[in-house]
SEMARFI-819214 format. One line per field, with one value per residue (C-alpha): chain; residue number from 0; residue in three letters; x, y, z. Coordinates in nm, 3 decimals. Last residue first. Example, Ala and Ser with C-alpha at 12.3 -4.5 7.8 and 13.67 -1.06 7.14 Angstrom:
cadena: [A  A]
num: [1  0]
residuo: [ser  ala]
x: [1.367  1.230]
y: [-0.106  -0.450]
z: [0.714  0.780]
This chain:
cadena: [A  A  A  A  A  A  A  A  A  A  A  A  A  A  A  A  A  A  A  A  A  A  A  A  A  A  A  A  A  A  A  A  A  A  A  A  A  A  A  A  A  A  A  A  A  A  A  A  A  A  A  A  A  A  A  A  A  A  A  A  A  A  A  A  A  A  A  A  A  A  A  A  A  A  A  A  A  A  A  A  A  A  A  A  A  A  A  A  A  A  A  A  A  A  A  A  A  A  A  A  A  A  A  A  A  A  A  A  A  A  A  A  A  A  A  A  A  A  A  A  A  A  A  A  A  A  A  A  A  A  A  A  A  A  A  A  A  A  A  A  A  A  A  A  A  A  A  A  A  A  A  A  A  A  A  A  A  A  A  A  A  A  A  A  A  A  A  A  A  A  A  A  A  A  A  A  A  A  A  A  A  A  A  A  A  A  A  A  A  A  A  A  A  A  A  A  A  A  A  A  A  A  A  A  A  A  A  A  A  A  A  A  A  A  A  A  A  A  A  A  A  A  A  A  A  A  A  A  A  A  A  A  A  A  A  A  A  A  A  A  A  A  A  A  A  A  A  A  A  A  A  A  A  A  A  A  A  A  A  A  A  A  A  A  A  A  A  A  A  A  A  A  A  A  A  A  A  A  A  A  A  A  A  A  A  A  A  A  A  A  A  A  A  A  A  A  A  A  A  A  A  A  A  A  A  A  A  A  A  A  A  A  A  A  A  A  A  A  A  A  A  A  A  A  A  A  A  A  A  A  A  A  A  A  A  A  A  A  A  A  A  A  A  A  A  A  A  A  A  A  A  A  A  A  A  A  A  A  A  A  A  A  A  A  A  A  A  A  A  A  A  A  A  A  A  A  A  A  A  A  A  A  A  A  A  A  A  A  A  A  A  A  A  A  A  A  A  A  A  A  A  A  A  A  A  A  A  A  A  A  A  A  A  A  A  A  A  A  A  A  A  A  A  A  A  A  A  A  A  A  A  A  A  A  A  A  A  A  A  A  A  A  A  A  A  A  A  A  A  A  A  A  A  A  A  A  A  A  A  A  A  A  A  A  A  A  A  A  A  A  A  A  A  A  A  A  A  A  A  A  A  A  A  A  A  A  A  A  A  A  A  A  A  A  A  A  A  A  A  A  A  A  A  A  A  A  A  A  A  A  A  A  A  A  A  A  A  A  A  A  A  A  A  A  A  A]
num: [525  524  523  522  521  520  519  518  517  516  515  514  513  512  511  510  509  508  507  506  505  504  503  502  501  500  499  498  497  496  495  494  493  492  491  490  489  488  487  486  485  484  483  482  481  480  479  478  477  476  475  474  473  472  471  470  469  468  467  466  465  464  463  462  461  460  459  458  457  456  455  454  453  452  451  450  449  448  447  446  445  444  443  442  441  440  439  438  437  436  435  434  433  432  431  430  429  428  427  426  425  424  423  422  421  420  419  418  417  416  415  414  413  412  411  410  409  408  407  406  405  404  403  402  401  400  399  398  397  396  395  394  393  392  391  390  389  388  387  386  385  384  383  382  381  380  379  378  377  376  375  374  373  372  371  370  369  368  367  366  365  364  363  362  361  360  359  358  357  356  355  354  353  352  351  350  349  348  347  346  345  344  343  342  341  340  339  338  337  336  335  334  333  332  331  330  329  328  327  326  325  324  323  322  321  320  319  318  317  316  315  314  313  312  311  310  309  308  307  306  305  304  303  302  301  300  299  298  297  296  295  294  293  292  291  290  289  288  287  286  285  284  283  282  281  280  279  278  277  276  275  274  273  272  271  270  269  268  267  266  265  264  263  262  261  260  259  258  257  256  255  254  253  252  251  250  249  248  247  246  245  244  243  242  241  240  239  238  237  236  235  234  233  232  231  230  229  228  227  226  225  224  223  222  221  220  219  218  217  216  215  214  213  212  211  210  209  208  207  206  205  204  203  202  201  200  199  198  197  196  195  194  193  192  191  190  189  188  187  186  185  184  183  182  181  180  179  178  177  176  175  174  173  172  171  170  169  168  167  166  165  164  163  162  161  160  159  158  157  156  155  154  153  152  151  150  149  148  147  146  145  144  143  142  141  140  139  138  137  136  135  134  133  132  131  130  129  128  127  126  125  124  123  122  121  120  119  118  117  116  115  114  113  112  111  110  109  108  107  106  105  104  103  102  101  100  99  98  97  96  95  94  93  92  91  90  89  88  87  86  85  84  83  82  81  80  79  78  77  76  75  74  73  72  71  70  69  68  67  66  65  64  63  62  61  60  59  58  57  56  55  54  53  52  51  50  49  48  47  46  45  44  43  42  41  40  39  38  37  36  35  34  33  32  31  30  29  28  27  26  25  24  23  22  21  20  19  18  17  16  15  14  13  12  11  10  9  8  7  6  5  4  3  2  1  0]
residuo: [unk  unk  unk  unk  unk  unk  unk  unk  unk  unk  unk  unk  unk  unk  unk  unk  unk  unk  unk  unk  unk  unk  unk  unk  unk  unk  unk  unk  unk  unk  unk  unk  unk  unk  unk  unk  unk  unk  unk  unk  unk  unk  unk  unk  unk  unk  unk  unk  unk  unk  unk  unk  unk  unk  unk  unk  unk  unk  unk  unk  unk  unk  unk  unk  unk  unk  unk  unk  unk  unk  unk  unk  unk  unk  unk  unk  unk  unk  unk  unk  unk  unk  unk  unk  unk  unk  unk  unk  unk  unk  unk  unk  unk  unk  unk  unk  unk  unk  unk  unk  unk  unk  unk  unk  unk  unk  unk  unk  unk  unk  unk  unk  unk  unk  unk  unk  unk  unk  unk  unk  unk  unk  unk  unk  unk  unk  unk  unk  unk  unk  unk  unk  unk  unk  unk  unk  unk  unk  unk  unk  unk  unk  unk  unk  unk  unk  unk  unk  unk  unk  unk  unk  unk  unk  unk  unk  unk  unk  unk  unk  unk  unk  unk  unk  unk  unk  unk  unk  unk  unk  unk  unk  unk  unk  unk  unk  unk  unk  unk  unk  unk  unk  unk  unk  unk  unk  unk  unk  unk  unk  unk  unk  unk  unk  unk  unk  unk  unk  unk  unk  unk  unk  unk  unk  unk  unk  unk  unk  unk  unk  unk  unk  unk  unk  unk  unk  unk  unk  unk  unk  unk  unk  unk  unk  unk  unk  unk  unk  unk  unk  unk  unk  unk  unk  unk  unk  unk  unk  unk  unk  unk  unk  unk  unk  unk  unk  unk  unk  unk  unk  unk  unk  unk  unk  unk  unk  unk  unk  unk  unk  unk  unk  unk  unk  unk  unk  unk  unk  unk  unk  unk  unk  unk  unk  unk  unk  unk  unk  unk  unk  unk  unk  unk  unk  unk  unk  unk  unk  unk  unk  unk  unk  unk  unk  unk  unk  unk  unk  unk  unk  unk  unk  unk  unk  unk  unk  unk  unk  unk  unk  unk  unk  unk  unk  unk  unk  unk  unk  unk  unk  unk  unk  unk  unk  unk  unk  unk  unk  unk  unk  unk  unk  unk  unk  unk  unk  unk  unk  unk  unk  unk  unk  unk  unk  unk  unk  unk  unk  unk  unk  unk  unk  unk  unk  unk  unk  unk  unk  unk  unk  unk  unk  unk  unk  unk  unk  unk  unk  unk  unk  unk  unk  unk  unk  unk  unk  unk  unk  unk  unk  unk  unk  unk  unk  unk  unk  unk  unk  unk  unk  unk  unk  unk  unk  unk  unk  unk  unk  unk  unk  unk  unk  unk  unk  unk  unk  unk  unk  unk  unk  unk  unk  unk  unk  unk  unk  unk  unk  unk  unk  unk  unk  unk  unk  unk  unk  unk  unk  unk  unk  unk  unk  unk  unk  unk  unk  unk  unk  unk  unk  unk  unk  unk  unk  unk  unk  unk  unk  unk  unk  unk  unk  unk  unk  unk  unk  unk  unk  unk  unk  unk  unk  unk  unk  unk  unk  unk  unk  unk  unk  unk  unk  unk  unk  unk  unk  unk  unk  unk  unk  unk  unk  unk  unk  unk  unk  unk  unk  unk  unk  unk  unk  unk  unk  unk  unk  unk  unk  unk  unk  unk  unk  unk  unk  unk  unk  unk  unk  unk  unk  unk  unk  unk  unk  unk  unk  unk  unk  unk  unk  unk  unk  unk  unk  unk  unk]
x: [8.701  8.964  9.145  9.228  9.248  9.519  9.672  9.731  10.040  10.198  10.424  10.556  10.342  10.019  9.895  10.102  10.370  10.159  9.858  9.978  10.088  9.777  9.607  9.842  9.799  9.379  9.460  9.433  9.324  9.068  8.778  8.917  8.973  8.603  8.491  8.649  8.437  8.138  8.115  7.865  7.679  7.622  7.413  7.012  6.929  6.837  7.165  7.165  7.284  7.528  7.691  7.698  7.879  8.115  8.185  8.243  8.526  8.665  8.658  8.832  9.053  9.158  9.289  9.412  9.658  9.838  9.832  9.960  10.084  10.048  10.236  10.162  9.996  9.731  9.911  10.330  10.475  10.263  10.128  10.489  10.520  10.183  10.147  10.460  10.329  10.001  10.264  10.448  10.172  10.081  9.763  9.578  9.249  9.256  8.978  8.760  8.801  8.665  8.398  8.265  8.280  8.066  7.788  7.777  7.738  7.882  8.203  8.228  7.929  8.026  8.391  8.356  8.083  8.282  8.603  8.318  8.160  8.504  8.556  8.342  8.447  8.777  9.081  9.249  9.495  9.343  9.468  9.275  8.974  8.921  8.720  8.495  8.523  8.905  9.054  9.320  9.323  9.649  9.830  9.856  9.850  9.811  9.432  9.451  9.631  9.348  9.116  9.337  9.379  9.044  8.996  9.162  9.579  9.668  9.948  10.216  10.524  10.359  10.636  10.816  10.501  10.533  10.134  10.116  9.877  10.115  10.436  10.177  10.098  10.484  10.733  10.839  10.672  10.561  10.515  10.247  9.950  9.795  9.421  9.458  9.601  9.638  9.892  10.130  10.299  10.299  10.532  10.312  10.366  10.009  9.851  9.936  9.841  9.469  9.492  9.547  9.304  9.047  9.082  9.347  9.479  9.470  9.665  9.589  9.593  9.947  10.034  9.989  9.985  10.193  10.230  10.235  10.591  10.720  10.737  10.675  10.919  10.668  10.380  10.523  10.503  10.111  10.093  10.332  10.040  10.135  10.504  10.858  10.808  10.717  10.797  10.685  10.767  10.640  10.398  10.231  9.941  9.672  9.609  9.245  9.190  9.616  9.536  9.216  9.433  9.653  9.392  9.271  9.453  9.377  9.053  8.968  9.163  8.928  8.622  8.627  8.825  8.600  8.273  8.447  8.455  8.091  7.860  8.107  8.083  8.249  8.474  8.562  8.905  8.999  9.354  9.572  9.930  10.207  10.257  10.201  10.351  10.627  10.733  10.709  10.942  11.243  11.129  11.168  11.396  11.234  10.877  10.946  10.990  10.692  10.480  10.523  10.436  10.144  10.015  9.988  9.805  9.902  9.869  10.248  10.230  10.395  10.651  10.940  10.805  10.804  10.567  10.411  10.212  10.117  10.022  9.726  9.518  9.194  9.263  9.067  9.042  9.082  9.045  8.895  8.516  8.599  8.638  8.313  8.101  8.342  8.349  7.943  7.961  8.213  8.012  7.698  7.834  8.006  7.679  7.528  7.682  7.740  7.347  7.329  7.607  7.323  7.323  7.461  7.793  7.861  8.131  8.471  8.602  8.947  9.142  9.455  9.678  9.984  9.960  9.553  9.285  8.938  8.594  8.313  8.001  7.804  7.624  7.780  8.132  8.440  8.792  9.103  9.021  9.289  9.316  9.376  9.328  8.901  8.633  8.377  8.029  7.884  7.583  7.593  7.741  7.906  8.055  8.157  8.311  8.517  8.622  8.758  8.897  9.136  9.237  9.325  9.537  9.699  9.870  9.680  9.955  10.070  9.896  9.988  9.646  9.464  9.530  9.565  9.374  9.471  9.200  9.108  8.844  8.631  8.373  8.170  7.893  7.657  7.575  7.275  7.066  7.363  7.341  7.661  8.000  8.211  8.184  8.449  8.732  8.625  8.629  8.926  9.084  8.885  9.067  9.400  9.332  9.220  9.270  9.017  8.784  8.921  8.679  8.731  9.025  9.061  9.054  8.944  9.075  8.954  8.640  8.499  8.209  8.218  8.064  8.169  8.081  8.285  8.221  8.393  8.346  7.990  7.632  7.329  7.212  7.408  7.386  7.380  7.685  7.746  8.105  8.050  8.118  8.074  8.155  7.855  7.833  7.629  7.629  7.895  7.844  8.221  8.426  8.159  8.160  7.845  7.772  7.670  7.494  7.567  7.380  7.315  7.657  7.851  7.614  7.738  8.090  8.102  8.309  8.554  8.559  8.536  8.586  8.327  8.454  8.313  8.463  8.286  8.269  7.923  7.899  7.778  7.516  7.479  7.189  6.987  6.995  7.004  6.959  7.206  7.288  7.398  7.781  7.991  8.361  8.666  8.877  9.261  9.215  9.527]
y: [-9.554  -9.360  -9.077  -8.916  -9.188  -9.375  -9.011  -8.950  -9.198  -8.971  -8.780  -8.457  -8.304  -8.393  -8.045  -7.858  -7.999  -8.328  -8.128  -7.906  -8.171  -8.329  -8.007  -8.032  -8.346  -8.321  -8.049  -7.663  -7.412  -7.285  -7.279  -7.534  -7.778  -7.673  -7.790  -8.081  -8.232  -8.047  -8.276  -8.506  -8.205  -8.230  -8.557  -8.401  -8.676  -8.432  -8.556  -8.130  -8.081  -8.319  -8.177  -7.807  -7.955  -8.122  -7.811  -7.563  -7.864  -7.791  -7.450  -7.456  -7.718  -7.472  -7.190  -7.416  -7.575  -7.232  -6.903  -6.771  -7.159  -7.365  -7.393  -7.629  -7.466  -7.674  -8.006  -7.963  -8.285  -8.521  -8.256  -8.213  -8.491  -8.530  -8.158  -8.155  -8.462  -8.309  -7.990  -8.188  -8.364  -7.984  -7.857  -7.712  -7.901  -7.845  -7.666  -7.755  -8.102  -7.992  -7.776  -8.055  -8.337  -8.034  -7.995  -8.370  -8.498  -8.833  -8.745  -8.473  -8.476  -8.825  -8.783  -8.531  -8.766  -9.086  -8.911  -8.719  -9.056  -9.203  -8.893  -8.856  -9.199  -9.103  -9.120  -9.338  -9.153  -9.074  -9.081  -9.419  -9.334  -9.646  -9.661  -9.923  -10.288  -10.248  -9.905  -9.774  -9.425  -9.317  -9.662  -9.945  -10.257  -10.578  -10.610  -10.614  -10.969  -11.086  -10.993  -11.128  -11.442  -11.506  -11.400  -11.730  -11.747  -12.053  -12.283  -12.452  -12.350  -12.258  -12.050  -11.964  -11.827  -11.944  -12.027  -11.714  -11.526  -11.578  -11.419  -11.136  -11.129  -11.090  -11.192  -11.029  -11.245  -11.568  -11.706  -11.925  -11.889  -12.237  -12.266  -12.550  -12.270  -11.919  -11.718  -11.447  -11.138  -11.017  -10.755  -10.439  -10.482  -10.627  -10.383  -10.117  -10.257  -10.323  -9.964  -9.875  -10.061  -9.945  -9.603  -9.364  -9.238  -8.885  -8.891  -8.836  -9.141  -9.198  -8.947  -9.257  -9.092  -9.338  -9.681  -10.045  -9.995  -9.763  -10.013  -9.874  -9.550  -9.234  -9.491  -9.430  -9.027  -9.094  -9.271  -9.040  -8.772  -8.412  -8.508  -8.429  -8.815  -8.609  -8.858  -9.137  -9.452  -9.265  -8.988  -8.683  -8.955  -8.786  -8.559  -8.587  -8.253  -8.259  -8.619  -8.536  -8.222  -8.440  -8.696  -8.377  -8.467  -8.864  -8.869  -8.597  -8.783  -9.102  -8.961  -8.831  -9.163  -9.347  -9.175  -9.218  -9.579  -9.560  -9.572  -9.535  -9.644  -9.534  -9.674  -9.467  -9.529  -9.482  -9.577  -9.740  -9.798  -9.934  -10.343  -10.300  -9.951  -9.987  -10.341  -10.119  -9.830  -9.889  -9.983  -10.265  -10.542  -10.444  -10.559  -10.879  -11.139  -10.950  -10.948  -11.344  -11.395  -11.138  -11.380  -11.662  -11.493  -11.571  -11.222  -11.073  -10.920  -10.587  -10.449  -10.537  -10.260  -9.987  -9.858  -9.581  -9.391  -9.644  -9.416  -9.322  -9.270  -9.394  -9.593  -9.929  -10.048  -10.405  -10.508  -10.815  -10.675  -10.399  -10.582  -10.740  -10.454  -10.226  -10.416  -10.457  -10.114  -10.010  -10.257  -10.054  -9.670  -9.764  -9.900  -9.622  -9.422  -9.571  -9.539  -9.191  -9.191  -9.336  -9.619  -9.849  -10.084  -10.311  -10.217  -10.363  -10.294  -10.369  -10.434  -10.343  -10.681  -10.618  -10.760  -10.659  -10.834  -10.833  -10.787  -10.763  -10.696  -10.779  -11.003  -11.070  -11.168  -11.264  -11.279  -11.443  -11.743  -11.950  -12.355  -12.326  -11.969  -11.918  -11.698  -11.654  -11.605  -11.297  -11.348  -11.082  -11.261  -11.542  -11.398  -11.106  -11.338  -11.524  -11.248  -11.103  -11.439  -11.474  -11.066  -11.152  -11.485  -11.246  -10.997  -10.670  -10.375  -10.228  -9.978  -10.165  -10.117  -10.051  -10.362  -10.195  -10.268  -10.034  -9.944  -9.960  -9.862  -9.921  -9.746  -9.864  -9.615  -9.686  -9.612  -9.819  -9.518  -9.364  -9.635  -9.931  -9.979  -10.265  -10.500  -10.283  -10.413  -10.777  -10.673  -10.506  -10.847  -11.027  -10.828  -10.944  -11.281  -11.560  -11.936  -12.127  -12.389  -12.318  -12.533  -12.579  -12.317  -12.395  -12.269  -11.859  -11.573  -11.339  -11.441  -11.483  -11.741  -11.637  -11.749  -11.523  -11.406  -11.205  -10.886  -10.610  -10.344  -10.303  -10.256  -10.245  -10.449  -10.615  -10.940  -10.916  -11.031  -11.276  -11.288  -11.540  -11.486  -11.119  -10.970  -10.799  -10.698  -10.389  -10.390  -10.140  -9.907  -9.823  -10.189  -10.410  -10.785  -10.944  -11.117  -11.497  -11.569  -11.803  -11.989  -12.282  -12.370  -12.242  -12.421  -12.764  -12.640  -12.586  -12.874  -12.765  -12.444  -12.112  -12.075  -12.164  -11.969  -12.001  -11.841  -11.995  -11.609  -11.618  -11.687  -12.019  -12.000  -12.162  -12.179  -12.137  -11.697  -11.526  -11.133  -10.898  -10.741  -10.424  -10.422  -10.639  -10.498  -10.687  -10.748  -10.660  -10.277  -10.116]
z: [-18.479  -18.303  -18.448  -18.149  -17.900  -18.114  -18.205  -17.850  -17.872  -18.133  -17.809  -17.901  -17.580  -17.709  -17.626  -17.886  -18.114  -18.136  -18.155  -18.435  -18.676  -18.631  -18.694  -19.037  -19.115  -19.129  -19.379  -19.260  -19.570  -19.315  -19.615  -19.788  -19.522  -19.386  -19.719  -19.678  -19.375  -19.517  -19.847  -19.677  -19.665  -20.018  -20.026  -20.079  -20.350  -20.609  -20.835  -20.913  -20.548  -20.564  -20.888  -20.710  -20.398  -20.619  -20.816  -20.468  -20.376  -20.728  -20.734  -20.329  -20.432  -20.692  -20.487  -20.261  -20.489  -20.450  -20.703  -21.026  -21.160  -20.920  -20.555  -20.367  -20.026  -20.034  -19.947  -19.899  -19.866  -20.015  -20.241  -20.370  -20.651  -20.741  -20.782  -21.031  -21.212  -21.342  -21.411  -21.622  -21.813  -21.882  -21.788  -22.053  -22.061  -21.646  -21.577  -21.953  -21.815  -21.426  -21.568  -21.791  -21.519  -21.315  -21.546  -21.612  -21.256  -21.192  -21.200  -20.980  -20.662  -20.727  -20.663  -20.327  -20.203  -20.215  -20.023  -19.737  -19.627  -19.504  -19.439  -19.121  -19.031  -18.906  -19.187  -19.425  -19.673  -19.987  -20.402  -20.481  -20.739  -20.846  -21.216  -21.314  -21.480  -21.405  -21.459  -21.156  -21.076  -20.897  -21.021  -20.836  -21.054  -20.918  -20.908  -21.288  -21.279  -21.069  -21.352  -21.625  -21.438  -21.424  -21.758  -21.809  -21.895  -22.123  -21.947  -22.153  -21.909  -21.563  -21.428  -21.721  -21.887  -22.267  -22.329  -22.572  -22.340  -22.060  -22.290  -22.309  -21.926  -21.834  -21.580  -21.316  -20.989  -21.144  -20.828  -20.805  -20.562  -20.472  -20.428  -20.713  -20.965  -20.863  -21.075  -20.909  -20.929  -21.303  -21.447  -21.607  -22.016  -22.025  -21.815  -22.064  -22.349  -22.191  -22.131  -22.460  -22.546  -22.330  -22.464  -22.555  -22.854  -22.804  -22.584  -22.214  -22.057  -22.167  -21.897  -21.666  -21.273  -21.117  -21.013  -21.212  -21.342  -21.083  -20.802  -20.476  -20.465  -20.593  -20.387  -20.005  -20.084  -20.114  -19.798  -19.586  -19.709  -19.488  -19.523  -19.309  -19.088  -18.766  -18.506  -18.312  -18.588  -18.907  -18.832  -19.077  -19.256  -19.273  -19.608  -19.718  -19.878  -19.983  -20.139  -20.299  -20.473  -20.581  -20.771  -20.992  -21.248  -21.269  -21.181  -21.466  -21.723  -21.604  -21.619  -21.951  -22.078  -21.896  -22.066  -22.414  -22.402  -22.259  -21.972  -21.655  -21.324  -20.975  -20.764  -20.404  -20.217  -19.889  -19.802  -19.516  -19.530  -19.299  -19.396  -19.831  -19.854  -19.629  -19.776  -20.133  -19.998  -20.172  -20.504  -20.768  -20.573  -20.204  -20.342  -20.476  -20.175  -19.991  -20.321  -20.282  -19.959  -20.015  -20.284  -20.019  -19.749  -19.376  -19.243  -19.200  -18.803  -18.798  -18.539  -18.760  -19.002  -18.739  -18.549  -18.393  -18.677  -18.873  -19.208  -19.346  -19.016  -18.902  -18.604  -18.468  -18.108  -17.934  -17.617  -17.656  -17.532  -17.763  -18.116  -18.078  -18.100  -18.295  -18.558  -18.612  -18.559  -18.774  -19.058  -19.007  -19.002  -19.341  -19.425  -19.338  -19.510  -19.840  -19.837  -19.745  -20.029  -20.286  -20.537  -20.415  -20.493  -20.191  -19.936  -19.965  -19.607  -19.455  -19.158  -19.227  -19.108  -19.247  -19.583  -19.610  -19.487  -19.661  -19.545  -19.833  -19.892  -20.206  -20.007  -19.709  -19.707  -19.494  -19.429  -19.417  -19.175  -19.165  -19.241  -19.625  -19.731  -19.580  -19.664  -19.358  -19.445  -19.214  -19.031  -18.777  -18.451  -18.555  -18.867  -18.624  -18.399  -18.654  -18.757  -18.426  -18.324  -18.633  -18.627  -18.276  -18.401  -18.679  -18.408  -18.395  -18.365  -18.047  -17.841  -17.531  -17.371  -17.664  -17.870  -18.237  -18.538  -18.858  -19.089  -19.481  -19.643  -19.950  -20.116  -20.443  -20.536  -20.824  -21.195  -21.333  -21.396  -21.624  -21.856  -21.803  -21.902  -21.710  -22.030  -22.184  -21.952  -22.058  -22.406  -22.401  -22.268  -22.555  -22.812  -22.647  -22.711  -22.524  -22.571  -22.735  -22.554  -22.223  -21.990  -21.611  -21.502  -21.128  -20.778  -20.863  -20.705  -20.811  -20.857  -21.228  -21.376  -21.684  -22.041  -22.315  -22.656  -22.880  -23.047  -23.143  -23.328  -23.253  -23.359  -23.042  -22.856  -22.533  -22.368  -21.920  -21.801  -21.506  -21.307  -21.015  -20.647  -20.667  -20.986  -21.210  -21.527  -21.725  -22.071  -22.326  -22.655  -22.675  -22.745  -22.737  -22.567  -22.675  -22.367  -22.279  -21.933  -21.659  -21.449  -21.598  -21.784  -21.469  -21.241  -21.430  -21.415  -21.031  -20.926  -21.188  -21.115  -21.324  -21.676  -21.990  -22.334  -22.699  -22.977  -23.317  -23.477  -23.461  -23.102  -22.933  -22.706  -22.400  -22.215  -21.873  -21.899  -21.612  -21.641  -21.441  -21.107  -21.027  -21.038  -20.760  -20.661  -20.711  -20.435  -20.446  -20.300  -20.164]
């Protein structure tokens, strides 16, 4: 679960302001920081198709944009979710200019990079039991010592910390979790993901400390896990258990992998995006690693992906709606706005505003700040809060994987890029599954968790086409030229033995672990 934004290559600086045609001017950011704001930042033509490259880190800057189009609307950002305080609002937003923002993510091919994130659980490894908050404390406060990382404070406690476009984030339960920078290669993602588990690893052993990659705490049960002192997981702890059963599950018991890739037009997302979407199951039945819920066999190869058919419905799923014909960022944009809020942050305060709605926000009638006009600061936290099977921000999430040794951490970005960012193979994959019904896109997500590559589909099982699709990955990595496709063996070797990582889990515990999931910590040990 993902709530950092991820950095884009970088963009021009320009040292004015310029005011658009249309007389919409916008400055937001922080007060303090309103002088480098005007400086720094750069004003955009925000297009609707024909799209610039934009970057998030601790500011939002956006190169300007040739070119005719729809819409247009010039904006001055300095974005990071979450900000402190809204400094200038010279007119309040519209809906256009949240397409806008969405459509300032596209980019030419040559800019495209690789985002990966990754989430583990941090265990003591004598007892086995969970990290409490005060070891998470030390251990990031010794890697910042120890490797130059910039620490990123909530009030008095430490909640994380950056490096460049790096990024290490806690999530509610204390998943440890990386937001690596966008690159352009996965030898690159590689060894950075090698990088950071070193740097980890280094400190975290001298306190006694090991890391599992696994989808799903295996051992323990919610009242075993330590709540991480962030204000806008108080309040998704208050709302979760009123719009799903399993939401306190998914926030304190999960860890994902997750790749985000670029796009270069309206129409390139929508490509890219369809093709995330149906094929998501058969990522979660390659990656499938989560079989354990409190010692036992919990009855699913992906506990993780079972966890998000009960979360909350209205910002989950596998949105059929991406499909019509109709579809494009403002659809999307329409969309988000009917999902319920969570939160504002104003003053480094999160506000509850858990249920209530973005559009009644963008008309300055938000119950919970009565008179207030949302920033694109707020849009782009709001955005964070919605969890569906490929999420669309200024790039596309692909988040359908359960956590899992390092050897897939490299193996989830590879299997996307060697689809999506290939056109040969993005073709094959939406002339694959042109036909499929929105029922039968909803059938695999519904039994995958429990039943992987042998789902059932149509004449044959989802093996059958994880096997086509793994064999079109390696083919687009090939044709990239940058000698990647054996990062793809880890799932190759699912396809080929039709075995998920679950399953030989499965197999051990019933075997040589002797029913016993403590083996697990050693097994899939960081």
């Amino acid at each position: 679960m993902a709530l950092m934004s991820r950095t884009s290559p970088s963009c021009k600086l320009r040292n004015e302001i310029m005011q658009s045609r249309t007389g919409y001017n916008l400055v937001f950011g922080t007060i303090k920081n309103v002088e480098t704001a005007r400086t720094r930042m750069n004003c955009l033509n925000f297009p609707s198709s024909s799209c610039c490259s934009s970057k998030i880190a601790h500011s939002l800057r956006i190169d300007d944009v040739s070119g005719s189009c729809k819409r247009r609307r010039q904006v001055i950002v300095a974005a990071s979710p979450p900000t402190e305080d809204v400094a200038v609002v010279t007119e309040p937003l519209t809906k256009e200019d949240l397409i806008a923002y969405l459509a300032s993510g596209c980019k030419p091919k040559e800019k495209w990079r690789i985002g990966t994130e990754h989430e583990k659980f941090g265990f003591e490894i004598q007892t086995l039991r969970p990290m409490k908050y005060e070891q998470i404390s030390e251990l990031l406060y010794g890697i910042s010592e120890r490797f130059d990382w910039e620490k990123v404070m909530e009030g008095d406690y430490i909640i994380g910390l950056k490096q460049g476009k790096q990024s290490i984030s806690l999530e509610p339960g204390g998943q440890f979790e990386l937001s690596g920078a966008p690159l352009e290669t996965l030898h690159q993602t590689c060894a950075e993901v090698n990088s950071h588990l070193y740097q980890v690893k280094a400190v975290a052993e001298e306190m006694g400390i090991g890391f599992l990659g696994i989808g799903f705490q295996p051992k323990w049960g919610l009242k075993d896990i330590p709540v991480m002192p962030k204000g806008r997981y108080e309040i998704m702890r208050n709302y979760m258990p009123k719009v799903g059963s399993l939401g306190l599950d998914m926030m304190f018991r999960t860890c994902t992998v997750q790749v985000n890739l670029d796009f270069s037009s309206e129409a390139d997302m929508i490509r890219k995006f369809r093709a995330g979407l149906a094929l998501q199951p058969i990522a979660t039945a390659l990656f499938a690693n989560s079989p354990f819920t409190e010692g036992k066999p919990n009855g699913f190869l992906s506990m993780r992906s079972q966890i998000w058919t009960d979360t909350d419905n209205n910002r989950a799923g596998m949105l059929p709606f991406v499909f019509d014909d109709s579809f494009g960022f403002e659809q999307y944009v329409d969309y988000a706005l009917d999902v319920p809020m969570y939160f504002v942050y104003r003053k480094k305060k999160y506000i509850d505003c858990s249920g209530m709605s973005f559009r009644d926000f963008l008309a300055g009638e938000l119950p919970c700040i009565p008179g207030e006009l949302p920033t694109l600061n707020d849009w782009e936290n709001h955005l964070t809060t919605i969890f569906p099977e490929v999420r669309l921000k200024r790039y596309l999430e692909m988040r359908g994987a359960d956590g899992g040794p390092w050897r897939r951490l490299c193996a989830l970005p590879a299997f996307w890029v060697g689809l999506l960012y290939d056109e040969v193979s993005l073709q094959n994959v939406l002339d694959m599954i042109a036909d499929w019904t929105p029922e039968e896109r909803q059938m695999l997500r519904n039994k995958v968790p429990k039943t992987g590559l042998k789902t059932p589909f149509r004449d044959g099982y989802l093996r059958d086409l994880a096997e086509y699709v793994v064999q079109l990955a390696k083919d687009g990595l090939e044709r990239r030229g940058f000698k990647e496709s054996g990062f793809l063996n880890e799932v190759k070797e699912v396809v080929r033995t039709g075995v998920t990582p679950a399953e030989k889990l499965l197999e051990m515990y019933n075997g040589k672990w002797g029913q016993s999931v403590d083996p697990v910590f050693e097994e899939l040990l960081y």
